[in-house]
Structures are given as C-alpha cells and as structure tokens.
N, C-alpha and C positions, 0 to 999 in steps of 0.2 A: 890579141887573143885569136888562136887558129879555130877552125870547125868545131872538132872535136870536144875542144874545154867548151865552145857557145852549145852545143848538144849536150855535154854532162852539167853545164849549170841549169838548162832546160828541165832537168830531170827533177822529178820528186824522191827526196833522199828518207829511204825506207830503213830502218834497225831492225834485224831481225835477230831476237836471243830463242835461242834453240844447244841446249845441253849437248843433247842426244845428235846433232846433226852428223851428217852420212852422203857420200857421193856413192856411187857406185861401183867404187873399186873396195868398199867397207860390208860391215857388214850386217848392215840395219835398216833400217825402211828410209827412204829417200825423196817421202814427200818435199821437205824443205828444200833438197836443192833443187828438185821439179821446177816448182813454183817459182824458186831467185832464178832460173838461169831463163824462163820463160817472162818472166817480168822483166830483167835488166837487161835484154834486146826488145824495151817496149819506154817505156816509160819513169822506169825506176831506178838511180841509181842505189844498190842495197851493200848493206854491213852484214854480215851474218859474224853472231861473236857466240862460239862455243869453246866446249870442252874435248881434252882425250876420252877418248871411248870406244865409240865403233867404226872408226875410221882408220886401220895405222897407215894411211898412206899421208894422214893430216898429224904428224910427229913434232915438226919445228914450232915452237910456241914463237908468235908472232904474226904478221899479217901475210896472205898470201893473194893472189887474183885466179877464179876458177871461172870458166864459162859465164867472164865478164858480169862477176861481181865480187867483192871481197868476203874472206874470213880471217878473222880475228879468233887466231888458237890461245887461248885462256891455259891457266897453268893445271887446272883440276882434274882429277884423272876418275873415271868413272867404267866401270864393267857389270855386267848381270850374273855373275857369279859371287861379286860379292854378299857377305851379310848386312843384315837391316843396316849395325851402326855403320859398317864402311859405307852405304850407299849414303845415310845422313851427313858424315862429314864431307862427299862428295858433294852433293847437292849445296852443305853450307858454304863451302869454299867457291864456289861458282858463283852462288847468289852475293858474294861479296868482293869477289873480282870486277865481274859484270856491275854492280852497283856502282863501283867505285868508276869501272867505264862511262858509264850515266853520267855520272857526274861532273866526268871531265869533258865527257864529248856530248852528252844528249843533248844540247841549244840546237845540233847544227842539221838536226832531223826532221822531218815534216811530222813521221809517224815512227811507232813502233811498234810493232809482231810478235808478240811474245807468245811461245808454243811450249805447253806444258804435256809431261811432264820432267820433272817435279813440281809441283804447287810455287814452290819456293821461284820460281823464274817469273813470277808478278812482283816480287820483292824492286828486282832494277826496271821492269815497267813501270809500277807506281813511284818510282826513283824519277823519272823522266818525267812521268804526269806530273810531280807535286812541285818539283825546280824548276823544271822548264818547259812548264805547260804544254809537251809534246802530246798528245792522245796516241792511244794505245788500244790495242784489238787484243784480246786474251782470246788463243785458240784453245781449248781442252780436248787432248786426245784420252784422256783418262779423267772421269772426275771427284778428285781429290779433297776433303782427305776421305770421303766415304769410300773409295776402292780398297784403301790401306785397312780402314777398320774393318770391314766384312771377311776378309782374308787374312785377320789378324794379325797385320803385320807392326799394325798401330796400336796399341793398348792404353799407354802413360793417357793418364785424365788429363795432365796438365797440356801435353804434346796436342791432346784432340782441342781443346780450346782455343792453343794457338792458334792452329790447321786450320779450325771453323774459323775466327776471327780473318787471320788473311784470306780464306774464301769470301768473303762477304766483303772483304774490303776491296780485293781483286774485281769482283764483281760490281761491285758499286762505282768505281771510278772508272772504268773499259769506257772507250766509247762505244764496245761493241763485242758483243759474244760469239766464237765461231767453236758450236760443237763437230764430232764428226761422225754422231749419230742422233737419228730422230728421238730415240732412248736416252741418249745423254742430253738432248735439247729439254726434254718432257723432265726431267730430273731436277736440272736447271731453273725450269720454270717454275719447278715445287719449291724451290726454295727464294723466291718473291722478284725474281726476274722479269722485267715486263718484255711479253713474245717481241715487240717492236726491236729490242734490243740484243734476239739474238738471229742467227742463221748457218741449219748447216751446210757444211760443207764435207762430205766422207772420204778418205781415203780412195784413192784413185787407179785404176787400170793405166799399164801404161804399156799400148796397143801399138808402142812403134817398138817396142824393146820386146814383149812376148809375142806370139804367132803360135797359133793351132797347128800340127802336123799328125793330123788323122791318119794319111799311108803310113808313117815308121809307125805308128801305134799299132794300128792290125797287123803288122808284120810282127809282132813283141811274141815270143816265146812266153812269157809271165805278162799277169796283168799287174800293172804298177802301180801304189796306193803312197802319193808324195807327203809327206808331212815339213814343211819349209816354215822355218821360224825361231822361237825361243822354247826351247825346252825347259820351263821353269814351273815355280810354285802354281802359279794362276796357269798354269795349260793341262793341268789335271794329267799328268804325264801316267802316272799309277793307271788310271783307265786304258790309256793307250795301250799300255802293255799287258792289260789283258784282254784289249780286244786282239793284238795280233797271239797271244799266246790260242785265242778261242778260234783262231783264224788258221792257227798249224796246219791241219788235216787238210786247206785249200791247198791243193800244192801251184795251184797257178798263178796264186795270188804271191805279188812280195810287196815288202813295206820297204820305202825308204825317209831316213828323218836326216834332212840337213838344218845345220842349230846347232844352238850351245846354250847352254842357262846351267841352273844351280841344280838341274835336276838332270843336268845328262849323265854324270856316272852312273846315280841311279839306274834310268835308263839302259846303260852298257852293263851293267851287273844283273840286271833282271833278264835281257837278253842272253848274257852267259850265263846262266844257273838253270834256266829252261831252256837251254839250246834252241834257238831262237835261227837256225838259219833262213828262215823268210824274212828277215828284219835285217837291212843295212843301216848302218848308220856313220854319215858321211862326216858329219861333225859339221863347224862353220863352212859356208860357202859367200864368196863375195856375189855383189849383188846382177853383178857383169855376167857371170858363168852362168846366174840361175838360167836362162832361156834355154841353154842344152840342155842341161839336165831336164826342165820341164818339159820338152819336144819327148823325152825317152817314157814318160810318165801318162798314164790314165785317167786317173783321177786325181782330186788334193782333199786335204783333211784339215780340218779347223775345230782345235777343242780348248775349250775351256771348262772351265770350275762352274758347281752347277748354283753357286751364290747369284740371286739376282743382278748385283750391278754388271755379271758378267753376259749379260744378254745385252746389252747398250754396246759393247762393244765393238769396233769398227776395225775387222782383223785385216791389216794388209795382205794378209797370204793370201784372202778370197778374191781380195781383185787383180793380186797377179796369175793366181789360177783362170780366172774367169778371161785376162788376155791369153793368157796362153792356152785354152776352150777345154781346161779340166774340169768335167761337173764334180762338183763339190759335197765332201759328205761334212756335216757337224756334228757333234758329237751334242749337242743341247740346244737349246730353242735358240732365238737369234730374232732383231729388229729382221734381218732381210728375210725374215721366212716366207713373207710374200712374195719376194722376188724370186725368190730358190723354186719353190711350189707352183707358183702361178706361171711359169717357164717351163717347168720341169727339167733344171739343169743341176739338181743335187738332191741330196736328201739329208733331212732335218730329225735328230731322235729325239723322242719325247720322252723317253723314259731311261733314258741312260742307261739301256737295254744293251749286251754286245749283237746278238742273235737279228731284230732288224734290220743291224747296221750292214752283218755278212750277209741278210737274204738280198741288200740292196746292189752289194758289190757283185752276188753270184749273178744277179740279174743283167748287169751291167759288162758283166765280164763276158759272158753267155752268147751276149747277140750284139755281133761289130756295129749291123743297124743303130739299134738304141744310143751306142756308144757315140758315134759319129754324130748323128742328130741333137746328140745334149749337147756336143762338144760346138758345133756350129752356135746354138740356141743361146750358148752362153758365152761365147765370144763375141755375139750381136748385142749382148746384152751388157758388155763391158764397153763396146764401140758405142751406142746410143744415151747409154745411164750412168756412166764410171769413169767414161774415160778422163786422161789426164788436161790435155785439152782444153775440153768441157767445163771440167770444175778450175783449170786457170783461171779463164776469162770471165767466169763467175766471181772469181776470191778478187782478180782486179776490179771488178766493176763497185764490191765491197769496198777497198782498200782507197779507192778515188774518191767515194763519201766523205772520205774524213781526210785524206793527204792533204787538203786544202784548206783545212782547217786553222792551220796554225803557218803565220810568215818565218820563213828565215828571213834575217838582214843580211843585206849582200856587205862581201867584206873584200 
C-alpha cells in the first residue's frame, strides 16, 4: 500500500446527493462544490451523485474526478424552464437512480449530505439510514413542501399528504438539520423539531472569486442596477419590470438581468412592447464570468414574491453582490434586514412600493461618497459574517459530529 491509498483510507467517506449541483463553469449557485472541494483537501474523501441540469460542462453520465473529489452523473435531466409535471418526473427519476445508488453502494459511507431541494432527495438518504445505518444531515435550502403550496405550485390533496408525510419523516430520521436561514430554522422548529437538532448555515460570499472595484465604477457613464439569478415564478419578475418601466425618465440609471427561468420571455416581451432601452438583458451567464460583469455594476437587486415563506429565503445573489461590495436593494422584507439596515449597505421595501425603491437608487447614484462607503461596509460584511471560508469550517466542524458515528469494515 503506497502514501496515497494509507491517506485516502484515513479519510472519512462523505455522500453527498445534490440534484441541482454546479461547478463554476454552470450555471447555478455552487455552494455544494465549495464545500466538496474545501473538505476533500481536508478530511473527507466525498461522492457527489447528481443530475443533468445546470452544469452542461457535466454531460457524460458516469463518474468523473473534479477538484479532488468525485461526481457521479445520474441519467435525469432537470431545467427551470420546465413546467410543474416535467420538473416532478425529473425529480422522480433522480430520487430513484440515487436510491438504487444507496443501495448498492451506501454500506461503504460513514455519512450522507443530502441538500434539498426537491424534498424528494431525503427519499436515497432515508434509503442509507434505514439499510445501512449510515446517518444523514438533511440540508434545506427551501423548505418543502410549504414553498410549493403557497406559490401554488402544489395543489393535489393527495400530493400535500405525501409531501407532509416524507417531511416529517425526513425530519425525524436526520441526525441533524442544516437550514440556510434563521427563517427557515424558526419554521422548522414550528413544526416539532427540537432547536438541539438543528443549525444554520447560509449561503455564502465567496471573497476570493468576487472583488469590489470602486474606481471603474465612478468612472461608469450610467449607473448600473445588476439583477444575477432566476428569472422565474417565485422572483416576482412582473414587479421588476415595472419598477424599470417607472424608472425610464432616469436616464442614468440602466438595468441589467443575467438569468434564465420560466419567466424570461416574458421579461424580453415586456421590455419590447415598452421600449425598454435601459434594460439589458444578457440572458444565462456562467458562474466564472460573473466577477466581470459585477466589477461594471453599482448596485444588485434581489426580489422575490411577497408570500411569507419568501422572507426565509437565503438568496445567493446577496452574497455574491455583498463580495463583490454591491449594496443591495430588495424588493420585500428579508431575515437579513438587520444586517442590510444596521450597516447601511442596501435597502429593504416595505411596501412593494416602486417610488422608494428609485428615491434610494437616485440617492445612491447622486453622491460617489455614499456609493463607495456602502460598497466598502458591505464587502466587510461578506469578509466577517458570509464568507465561504467561514461557513466551511463551521459545516465541518457539523459533519465530524456524526462522521464517526457509524464503522466501515475494512475490506
């Protein structure tokens, strides 16, 4: 046996099932590889087994090796354009690949990760708990199935029964809950979770990939108002476009939205019918480019739907704006509004107002000062409270709890 093999048997062997996973050449939030490529130059040797989706540089179904850990490309194919049933048979067909993974491989795992969503991705966690006594940490990035009902995506009585039933069941066997907001923990715990058994962990700045550049910004001819993300149902797209239509007569004001969801024609058709030339719209961007593009940019904008489960919400876009020292406007209340307010590096509507939203921008546009100081205020605020880093060493410190818990036999 050389080095190498006595260092990878050393290691605690992590599963991590993630649908939705994403490197940086894709084009969707890239918590999960963060965290594998930061662990598996530590301690952890990790599986990551997903789906096609937002990644096309991840095309070959089968196993690959990325930044010294593995993924396991599953055959299901998933997009945010699709409708409700395409997105269900996606989800089902994953939850029953991935199971059938479990099944044949979960013995040989210390622990499992399972990051929702769909809800449906606790189906091969509880698969590993109930066979092969592996423990499991259910992270909820959305929590399911109440997000669906309130945005009425979910209706069938029978479907909400299921939905509830594997919540609770999900919940009851985890050795541990990791929400990714104080909001979604508080949620959680309403429905008979005891605190001991959860912790969050948010979504994360990532301070070595974005960078503040205050001079190209006072140099900008227009002040730039970025919108980076999903243009879909739940981002209240319909508001956006009439706060840039109420926003025309700025002329130094432009809008840019890079994204794709179910709602970006929309989007480009309401743009062309109001002639909309202060609104670009760039369409997908991978997650590598974003750093230019945000160095050209002023502010960022984060909106969602004004249904309460969408205040729990933990939007990536704030903490790549926040590395990159864009103060942030939301379009509705928000867990962080302490954070946003008590810094003074954005601003928060209350009334789903357009008229406050523009006195904030004219403010902000007005005096390079002001601009510069938020952009600093909230770049420190991504380096001390967000960063990537940070919430690693945290989610390890989690994950070493219970890796220990259960023996592999040596074979």
């Amino acid at each position: 046996m050389n080095v190498q093999q006595s260092i990878d048997k050393s290691k605690r062997k992590l599963l991590y099932i993630h649908q939705h996973f994403c490197t940086p050449k894709g084009h969707g939030g890239t918590r999960s590889y963060e965290f594998a490529k930061r662990w598996s130059h530590k301690n952890y040797d990790i599986t990551i087994i997903t789906g096609h989706g937002y990644d096309q540089t991840l095309t070959t179904r089968g196993t690959s090796k990325i930044e010294g850990f593995t993924v396991k490309l599953l055959g299901s194919k998933y997009h945010n354009t699709m409708g409700f049933h395409r997105r269900v048979a996606s989800f089902f067909r994953f939850t029953i690949e991935s199971t059938l993974f479990c099944l044949r491989h979960g013995k040989k795992y210390n622990l499992v990760l399972a990051t929702s969503t769909p809800l449906t991705i606790a189906i091969p966690a509880l698969t590993c708990s109930l066979v092969h006594k592996t423990p499991f940490i259910f992270e909820v990035r959305d929590v399911w199935p109440d997000v669906a009902i309130e945005i009425g995506a979910l209706r069938n009585r029978t479907l909400k029964k299921l939905a509830f039933f594997l919540e609770r069941i999900a919940y009851k066997k985890a050795c541990h809950i990791v929400p990714l907001s104080s909001g979604m923990e508080s949620r959680i715990l309403g429905k008979g979770v005891p605190a001991e058994k959860c912790t969050t962990i948010p979504n994360c700045s990532d301070t070595d990939r974005f960078y503040p550049n205050c001079t190209r910004r006072s140099k900008s001819d227009k002040f730039r108002i970025l919108y980076s993300g999903s243009i879909s149902l739940a981002n209240d797209i319909e508001f956006l476009g009439e706060l840039v239509l109420a926003a025309k007569p700025m002329k130094q004001v432009e809008w840019v939205f890079a994204g794709e969801g179910n709602r970006l024609f929309w989007l480009e058709k309401f743009a062309f019918e109001n002639k909309l030339s202060n609104l670009k719209i760039l369409g997908k961007v991978a997650k590598n480019e974003l750093p230019k593009l945000f160095s050209s940019c002023h502010a960022g904008l984060v909106s969602f739907r004004s249904e309460p489960i969408f205040y729990e919400n933990s939007p990536n876009k704030f903490f790549d704006y926040a590395a990159a020292g864009l103060p942030t406007i939301f379009t509705r209340t928000t867990w962080l509004a302490d954070v946003v307010e008590e810094n003074d590096i954005g601003f928060i509507s209350k009334d789903r107002s357009t008229a406050p939203i523009l006195d904030y921008i004219t403010q902000l546009s007005s005096s390079e000062a002001k601009r510069i100081e938020s952009s600093k205020r909230i770049r420190t605020i991504a380096e001390t409270m967000f960063s990537r880093d940070l919430m690693a060493k945290r989610y390890e410190a989690l994950l070493s709890r219970f890796a220990d818990t259960k023996r592999i036999p040596n074979k």
